[in-house]
C-alpha positions as CSV (number, residue, x, y, z in Angstrom):
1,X,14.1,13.0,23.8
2,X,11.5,15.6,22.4
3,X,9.4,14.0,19.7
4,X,7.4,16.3,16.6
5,X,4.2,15.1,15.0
6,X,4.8,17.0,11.6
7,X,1.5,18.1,9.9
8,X,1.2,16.5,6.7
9,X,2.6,18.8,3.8
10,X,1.9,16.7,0.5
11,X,-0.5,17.4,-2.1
12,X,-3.1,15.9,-2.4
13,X,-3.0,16.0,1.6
14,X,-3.1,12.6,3.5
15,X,-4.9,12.4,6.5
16,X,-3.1,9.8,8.4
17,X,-0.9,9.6,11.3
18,X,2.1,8.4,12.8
19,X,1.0,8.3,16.2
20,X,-2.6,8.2,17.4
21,X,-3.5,10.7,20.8
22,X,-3.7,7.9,23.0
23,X,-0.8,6.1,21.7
24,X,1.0,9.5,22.6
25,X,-0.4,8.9,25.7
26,X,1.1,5.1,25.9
27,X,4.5,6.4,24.9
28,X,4.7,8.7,27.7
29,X,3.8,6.3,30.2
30,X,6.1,3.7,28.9
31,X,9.0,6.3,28.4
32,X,8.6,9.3,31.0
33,X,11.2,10.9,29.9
34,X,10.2,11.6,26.1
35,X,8.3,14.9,25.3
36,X,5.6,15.0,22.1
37,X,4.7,18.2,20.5
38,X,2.1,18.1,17.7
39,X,2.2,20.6,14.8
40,X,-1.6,21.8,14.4
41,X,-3.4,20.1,11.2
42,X,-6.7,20.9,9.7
43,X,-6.9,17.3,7.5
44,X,-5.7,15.4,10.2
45,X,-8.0,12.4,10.7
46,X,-7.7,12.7,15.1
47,X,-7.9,16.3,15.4
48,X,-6.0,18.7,17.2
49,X,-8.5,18.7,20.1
50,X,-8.5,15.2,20.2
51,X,-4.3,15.4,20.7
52,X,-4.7,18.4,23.1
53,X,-7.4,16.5,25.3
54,X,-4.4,14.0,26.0
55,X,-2.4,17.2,27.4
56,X,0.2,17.0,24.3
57,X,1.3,20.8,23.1
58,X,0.2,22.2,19.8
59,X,3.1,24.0,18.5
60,X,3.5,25.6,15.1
61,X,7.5,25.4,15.9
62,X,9.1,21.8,15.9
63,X,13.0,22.9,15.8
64,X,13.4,22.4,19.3
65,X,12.7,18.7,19.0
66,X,15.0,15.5,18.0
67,X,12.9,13.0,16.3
68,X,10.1,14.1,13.9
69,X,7.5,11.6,12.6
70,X,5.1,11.8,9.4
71,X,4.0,9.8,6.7
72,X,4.5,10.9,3.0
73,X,7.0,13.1,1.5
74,X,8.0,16.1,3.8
75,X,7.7,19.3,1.4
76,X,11.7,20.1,1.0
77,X,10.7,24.5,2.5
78,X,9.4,22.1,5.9
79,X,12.0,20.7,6.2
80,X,14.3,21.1,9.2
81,X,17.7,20.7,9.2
82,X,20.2,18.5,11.2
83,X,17.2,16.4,12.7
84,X,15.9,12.9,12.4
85,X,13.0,12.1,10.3
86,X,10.7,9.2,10.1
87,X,8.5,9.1,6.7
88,X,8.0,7.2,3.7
89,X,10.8,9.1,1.1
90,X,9.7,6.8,-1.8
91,X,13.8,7.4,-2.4
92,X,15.1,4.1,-3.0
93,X,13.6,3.0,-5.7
94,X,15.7,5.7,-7.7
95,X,12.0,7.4,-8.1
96,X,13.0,10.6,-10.4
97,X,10.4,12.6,-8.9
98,X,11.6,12.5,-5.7
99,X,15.2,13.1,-6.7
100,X,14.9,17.2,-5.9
101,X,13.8,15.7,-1.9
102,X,17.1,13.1,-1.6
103,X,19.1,15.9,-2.7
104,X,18.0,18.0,0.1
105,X,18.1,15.5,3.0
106,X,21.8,15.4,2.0
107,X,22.5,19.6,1.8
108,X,20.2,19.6,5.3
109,X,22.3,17.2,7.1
110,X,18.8,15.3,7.8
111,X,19.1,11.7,9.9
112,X,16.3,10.1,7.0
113,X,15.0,6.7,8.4
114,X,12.5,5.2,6.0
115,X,9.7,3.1,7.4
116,X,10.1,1.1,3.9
117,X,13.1,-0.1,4.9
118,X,12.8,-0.7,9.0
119,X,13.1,-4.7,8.7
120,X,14.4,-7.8,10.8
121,X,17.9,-9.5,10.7
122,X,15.6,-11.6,7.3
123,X,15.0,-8.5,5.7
124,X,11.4,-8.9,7.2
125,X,9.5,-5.3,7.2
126,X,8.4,-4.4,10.4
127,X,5.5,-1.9,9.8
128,X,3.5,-0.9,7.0
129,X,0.0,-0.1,6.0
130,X,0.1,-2.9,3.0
131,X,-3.0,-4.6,5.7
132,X,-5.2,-1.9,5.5
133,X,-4.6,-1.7,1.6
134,X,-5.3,-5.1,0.9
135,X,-8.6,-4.7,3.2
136,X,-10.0,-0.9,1.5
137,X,-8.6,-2.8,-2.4
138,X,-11.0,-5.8,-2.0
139,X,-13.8,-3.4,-0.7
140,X,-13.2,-1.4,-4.1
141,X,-13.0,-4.2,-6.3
142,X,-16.7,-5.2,-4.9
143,X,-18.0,-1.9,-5.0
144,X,-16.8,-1.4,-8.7
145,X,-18.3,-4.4,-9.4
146,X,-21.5,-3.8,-8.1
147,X,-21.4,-0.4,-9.8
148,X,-20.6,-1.9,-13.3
149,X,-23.2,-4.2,-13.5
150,X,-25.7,-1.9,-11.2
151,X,-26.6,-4.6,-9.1
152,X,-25.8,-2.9,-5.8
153,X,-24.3,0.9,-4.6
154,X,-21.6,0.4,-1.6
155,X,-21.1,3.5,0.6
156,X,-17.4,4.6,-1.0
157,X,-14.5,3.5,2.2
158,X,-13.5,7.3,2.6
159,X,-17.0,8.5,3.2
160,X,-16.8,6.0,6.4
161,X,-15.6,6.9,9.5
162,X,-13.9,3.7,10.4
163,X,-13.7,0.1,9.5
164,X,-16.9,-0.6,11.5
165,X,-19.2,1.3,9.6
166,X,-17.6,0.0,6.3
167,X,-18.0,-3.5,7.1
168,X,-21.9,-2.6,8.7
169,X,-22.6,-1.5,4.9
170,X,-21.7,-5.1,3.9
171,X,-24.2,-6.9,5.8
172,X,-26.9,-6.5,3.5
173,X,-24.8,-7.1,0.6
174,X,-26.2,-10.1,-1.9
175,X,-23.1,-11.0,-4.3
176,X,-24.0,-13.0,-7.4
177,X,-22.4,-16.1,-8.0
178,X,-19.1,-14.4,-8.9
179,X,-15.5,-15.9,-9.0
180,X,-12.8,-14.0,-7.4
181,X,-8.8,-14.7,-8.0
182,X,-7.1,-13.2,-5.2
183,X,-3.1,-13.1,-5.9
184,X,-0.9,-12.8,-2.9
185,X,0.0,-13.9,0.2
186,X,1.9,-11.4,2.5
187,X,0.1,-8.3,4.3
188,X,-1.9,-6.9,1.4
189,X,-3.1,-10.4,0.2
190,X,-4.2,-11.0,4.0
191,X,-5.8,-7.6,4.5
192,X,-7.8,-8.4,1.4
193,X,-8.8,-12.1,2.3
194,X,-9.8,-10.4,5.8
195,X,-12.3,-8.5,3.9
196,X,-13.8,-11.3,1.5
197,X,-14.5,-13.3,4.6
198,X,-16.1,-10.7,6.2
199,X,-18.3,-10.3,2.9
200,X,-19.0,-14.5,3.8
201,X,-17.3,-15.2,0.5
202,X,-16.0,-19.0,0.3
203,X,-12.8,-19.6,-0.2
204,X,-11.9,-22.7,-2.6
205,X,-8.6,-24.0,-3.3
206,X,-7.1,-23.5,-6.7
207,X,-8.2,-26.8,-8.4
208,X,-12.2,-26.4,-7.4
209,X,-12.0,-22.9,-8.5
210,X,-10.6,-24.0,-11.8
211,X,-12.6,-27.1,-12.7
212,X,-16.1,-26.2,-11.4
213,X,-17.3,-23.5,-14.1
214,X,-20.2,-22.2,-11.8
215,X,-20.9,-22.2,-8.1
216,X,-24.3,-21.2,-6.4
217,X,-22.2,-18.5,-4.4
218,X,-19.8,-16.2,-4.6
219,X,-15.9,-17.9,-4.5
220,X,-12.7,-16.7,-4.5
221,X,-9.1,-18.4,-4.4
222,X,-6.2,-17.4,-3.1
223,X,-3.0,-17.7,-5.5
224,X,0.3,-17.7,-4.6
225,X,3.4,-17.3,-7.3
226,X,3.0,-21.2,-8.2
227,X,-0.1,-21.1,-8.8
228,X,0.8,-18.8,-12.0
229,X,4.5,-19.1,-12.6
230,X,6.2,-21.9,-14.3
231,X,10.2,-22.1,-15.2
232,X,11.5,-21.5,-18.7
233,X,13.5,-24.6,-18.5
234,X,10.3,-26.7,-16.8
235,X,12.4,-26.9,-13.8
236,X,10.7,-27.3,-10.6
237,X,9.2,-24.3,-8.9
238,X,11.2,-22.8,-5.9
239,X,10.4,-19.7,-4.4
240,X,13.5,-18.8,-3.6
241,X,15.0,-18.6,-7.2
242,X,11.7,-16.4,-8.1
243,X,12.7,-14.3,-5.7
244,X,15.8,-13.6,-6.7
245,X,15.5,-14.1,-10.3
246,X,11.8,-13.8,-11.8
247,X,12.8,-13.5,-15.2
248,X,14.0,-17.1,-15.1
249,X,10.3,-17.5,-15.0
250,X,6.8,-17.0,-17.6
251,X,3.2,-16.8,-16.6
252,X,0.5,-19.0,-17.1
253,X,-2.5,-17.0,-15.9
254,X,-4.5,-17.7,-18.9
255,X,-6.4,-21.0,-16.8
256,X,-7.3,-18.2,-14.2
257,X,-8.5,-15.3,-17.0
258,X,-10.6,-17.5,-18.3
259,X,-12.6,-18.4,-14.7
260,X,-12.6,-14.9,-13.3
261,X,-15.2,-12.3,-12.8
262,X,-12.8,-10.2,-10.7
263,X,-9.4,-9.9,-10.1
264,X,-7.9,-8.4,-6.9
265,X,-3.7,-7.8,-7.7
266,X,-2.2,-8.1,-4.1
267,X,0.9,-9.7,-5.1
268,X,4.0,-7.8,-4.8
269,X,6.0,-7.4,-8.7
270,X,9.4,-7.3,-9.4
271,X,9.9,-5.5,-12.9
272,X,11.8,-8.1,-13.9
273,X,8.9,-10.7,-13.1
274,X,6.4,-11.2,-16.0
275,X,3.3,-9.8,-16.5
276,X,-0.2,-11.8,-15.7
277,X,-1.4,-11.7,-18.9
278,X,-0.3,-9.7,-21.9
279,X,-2.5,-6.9,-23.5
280,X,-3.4,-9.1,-26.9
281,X,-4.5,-11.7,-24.5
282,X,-7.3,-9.6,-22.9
283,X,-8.2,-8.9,-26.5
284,X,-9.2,-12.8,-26.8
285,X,-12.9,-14.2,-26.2
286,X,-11.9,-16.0,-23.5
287,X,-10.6,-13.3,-21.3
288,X,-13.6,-13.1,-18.8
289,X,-12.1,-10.7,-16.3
290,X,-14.1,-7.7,-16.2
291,X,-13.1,-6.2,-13.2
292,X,-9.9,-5.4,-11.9
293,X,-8.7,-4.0,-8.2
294,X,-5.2,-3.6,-8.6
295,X,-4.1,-2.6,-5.0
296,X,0.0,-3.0,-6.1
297,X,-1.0,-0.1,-8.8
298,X,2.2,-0.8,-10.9
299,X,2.0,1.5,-13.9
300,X,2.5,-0.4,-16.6
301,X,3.6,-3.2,-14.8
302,X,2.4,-6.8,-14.0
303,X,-1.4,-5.7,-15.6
304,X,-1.3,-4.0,-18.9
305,X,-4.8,-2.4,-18.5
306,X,-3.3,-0.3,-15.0
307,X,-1.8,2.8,-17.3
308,X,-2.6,5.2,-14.5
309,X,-3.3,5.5,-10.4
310,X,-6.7,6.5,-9.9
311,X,-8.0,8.7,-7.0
312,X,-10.1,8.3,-4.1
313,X,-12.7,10.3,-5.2
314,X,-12.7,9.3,-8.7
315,X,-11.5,5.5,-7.6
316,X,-12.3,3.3,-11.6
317,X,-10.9,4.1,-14.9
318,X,-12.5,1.9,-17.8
319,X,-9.9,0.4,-20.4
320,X,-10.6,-0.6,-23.8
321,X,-9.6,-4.1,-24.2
322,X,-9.2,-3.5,-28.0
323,X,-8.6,-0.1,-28.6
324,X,-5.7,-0.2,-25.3
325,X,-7.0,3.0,-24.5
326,X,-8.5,4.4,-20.8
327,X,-12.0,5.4,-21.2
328,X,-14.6,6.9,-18.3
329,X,-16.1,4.2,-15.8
330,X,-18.5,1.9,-16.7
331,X,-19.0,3.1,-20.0
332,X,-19.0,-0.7,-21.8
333,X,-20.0,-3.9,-20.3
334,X,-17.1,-5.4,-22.2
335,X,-14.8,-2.8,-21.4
336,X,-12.4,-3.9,-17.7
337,X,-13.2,-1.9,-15.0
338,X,-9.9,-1.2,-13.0
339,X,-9.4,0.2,-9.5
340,X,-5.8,1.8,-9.1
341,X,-6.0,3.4,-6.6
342,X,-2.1,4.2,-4.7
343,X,-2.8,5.3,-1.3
344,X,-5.7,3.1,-0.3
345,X,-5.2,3.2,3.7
346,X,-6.2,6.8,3.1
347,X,-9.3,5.8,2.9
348,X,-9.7,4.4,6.6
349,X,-6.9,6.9,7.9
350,X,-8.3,6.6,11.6
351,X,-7.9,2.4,11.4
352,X,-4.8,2.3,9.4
353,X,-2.8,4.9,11.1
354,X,-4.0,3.4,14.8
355,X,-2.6,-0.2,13.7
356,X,0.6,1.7,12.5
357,X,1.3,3.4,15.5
358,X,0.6,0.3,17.9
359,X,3.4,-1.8,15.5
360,X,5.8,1.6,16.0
361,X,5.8,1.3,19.7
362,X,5.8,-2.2,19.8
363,X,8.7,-2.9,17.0
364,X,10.2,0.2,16.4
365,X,10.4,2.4,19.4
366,X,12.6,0.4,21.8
367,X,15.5,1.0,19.3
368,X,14.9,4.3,19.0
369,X,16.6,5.0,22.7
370,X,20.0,2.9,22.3
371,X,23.2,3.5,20.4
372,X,21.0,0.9,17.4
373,X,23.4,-0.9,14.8
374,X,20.2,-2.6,13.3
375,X,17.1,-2.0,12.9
376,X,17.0,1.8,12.8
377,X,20.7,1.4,10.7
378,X,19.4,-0.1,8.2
379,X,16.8,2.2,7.3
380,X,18.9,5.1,7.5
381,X,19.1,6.2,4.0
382,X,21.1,9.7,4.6
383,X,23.2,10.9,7.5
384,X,26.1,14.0,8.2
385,X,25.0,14.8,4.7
386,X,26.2,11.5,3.2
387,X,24.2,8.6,2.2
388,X,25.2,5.6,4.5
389,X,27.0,3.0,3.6
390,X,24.1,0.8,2.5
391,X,22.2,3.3,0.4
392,X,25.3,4.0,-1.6
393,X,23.8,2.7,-4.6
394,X,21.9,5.9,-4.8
395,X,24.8,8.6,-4.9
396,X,24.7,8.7,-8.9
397,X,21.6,9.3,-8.5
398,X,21.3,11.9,-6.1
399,X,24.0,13.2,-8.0
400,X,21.8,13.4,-11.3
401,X,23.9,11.2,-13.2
402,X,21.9,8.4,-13.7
């Protein structure tokens, strides 16, 4: 099998990687047999002379190869046709703007295999980035924070060179008293709590955070979907049934809105699901958020104050609370603060993409060399210029119908 390292073609440019070059290395030596050719990159965050120090080919050309592996949209003029490609196609969703890019996987004859949807026999994912999102989001929210109320100036996460020198800069840092609501509790939550606790901010459970108006440190609590949901028929909570049907369910976040200096959105939303808190609501004198890192960066979604993703190097976006409209950051002390931005492992490319690769060869690549029914089935999205059987759903869509 001859494997392609695709340079990154989207715009703006992301600087991760599938496959670190010593990971490349790994592969080899675990599969002898497998070639990897690397298509030369100048925003690649391991550069080409740190792949070709490993002894792996720089080649402009990738036709010759089976299996090519990126990370964002492939550009549809790159791509090639009748091969396999691994990449987040942001496809399944029905996203309209990346209807033009399904269309073409199916005139190509492309083999698509999204990592979105590589999971277990559960429905478990197997790889992701949400870890490294959670971690850079909560980092944000404190640095927004800091720059709101100009009590302290954090480095920005992209202008560090990896995780260690991020977390160096926090070292120093003296936090006010602050309370923190931390929603969440799968990879993106855990990222974040990750970075809290290396900030040596104490965790307290829900009850505490609620009850006790003021501590003499900075807290934060973790809350699950319990902690905030309740059932429109006062039926008992069961995660399950929100799963599967969160409109059966309202939120109650107003006992956390009033408590919370900062609020850092890790929890996964389901349109259906309701929002946290309505926009009226953060009109009231009660709402005491005033900073917001929403790391799920649903537009429109489960905050009403996230209208837009911001960017990496323009990471905070003041809202209005009154008038509902966005205005530049920091620009009134009663104003929220919010942190949008939608490709936060960007920020610590080197980290995130060497934790990617190492769950790739652990999880993934095994199924990648036998006739697979199940892991790598199941994330096939288009194949022999069809969509497969369990993508179906999308053919209206591909079709422009719908």
């Amino acid at each position: 099998m001859k494997i392609g390292i695709i340079r990154e073609g989207k715009t703006p440019p992301d600087r991760r990687v599938p496959l670190t070059p010593r990971q490349c290395t790994l592969l080899r030596r675990l599969h002898p047999d497998v070639e990897i050719y690397v298509q030369p990159s100048p925003i690649r965050c391991y550069t080409d002379e740190e792949y070709a120090a490993e002894g792996l080919p720089l080649t402009e050309d990738l036709s010759h190869c089976d299996v090519l592996l990126g990370i964002k949209e492939v550009p549809i003029a790159n791509l090639i046709a009748n091969k396999t490609y691994f990449f987040f196609s942001h496809t399944i969703k029905k996203q309209a703007y990346n209807r033009p890019l399904l269309q073409a996987l199916l005139q190509k004859n492309i083999t698509m295999v999204d990592y979105e949807t590589l999971t277990d026999e559960k429905g478990n994912r197997l790889i992701a980035f949400g870890h490294y999102a959670g971690l850079v989001g909560a980092y944000n929210g404190i640095l927004a924070y800091g720059e709101k109320y100009n009590l302290f100036h954090l480095k920005p996460a992209h202008q560090c060179f990896d995780r260690h020198e991020l977390i160096f800069g926090l070292h120093k840092l003296a936090l006010p008293p602050i309370k923190i609501a931390l929603t969440g509790s799968g990879r993106v939550a855990k990222g974040a709590m990750e970075m809290l606790d290396e900030m040596k901010i104490e965790r307290v459970d829900v009850m505490e955070y609620l009850n006790q108006k003021q501590f003499s440190m900075p807290v934060y609590t973790q809350l699950s979907s319990s902690a905030y949901h309740v059932h429109k028929k006062g039926r008992k909570f069961i995660a399950e049934e929100f799963y599967s049907f969160p409109e059966h369910f309202e939120s109650h976040f107003e006992p956390f809105y009033r408590n919370t200096d900062l609020l850092i959105a890790a929890a996964y939303w389901h349109p259906k699901a309701p929002r946290l808190f309505t926009a009226e609501e953060m009109k009231r004198d009660d709402f005491r958020i005033r900073v917001i890192a929403d790391i799920t960066c649903d537009i429109d979604g489960s905050i009403p104050s996230t209208k837009r993703p911001s960017k990496i190097g323009d990471p905070v976006y003041d809202y209005n609370r009154f008038t509902e409209q966005l205005e530049p950051p920091y620009s009134n002390p009663d104003n929220v603060s919010v942190m949008a931005i939608d490709n936060l492992p960007s920020e610590l490319p080197r980290d995130a993409s060497e934790e990617f690769g190492g769950i790739f060869i652990e999880r993934i690549l095994a199924h990648l060399f036998k006739d697979d029914e199940g892991v790598i089935a199941r994330a096939t999205i288009t194949q022999g210029g069809h969509l497969t059987q369990r993508y179906a759903y999308l053919q209206a869509f591909a079709e422009g119908k719908e």
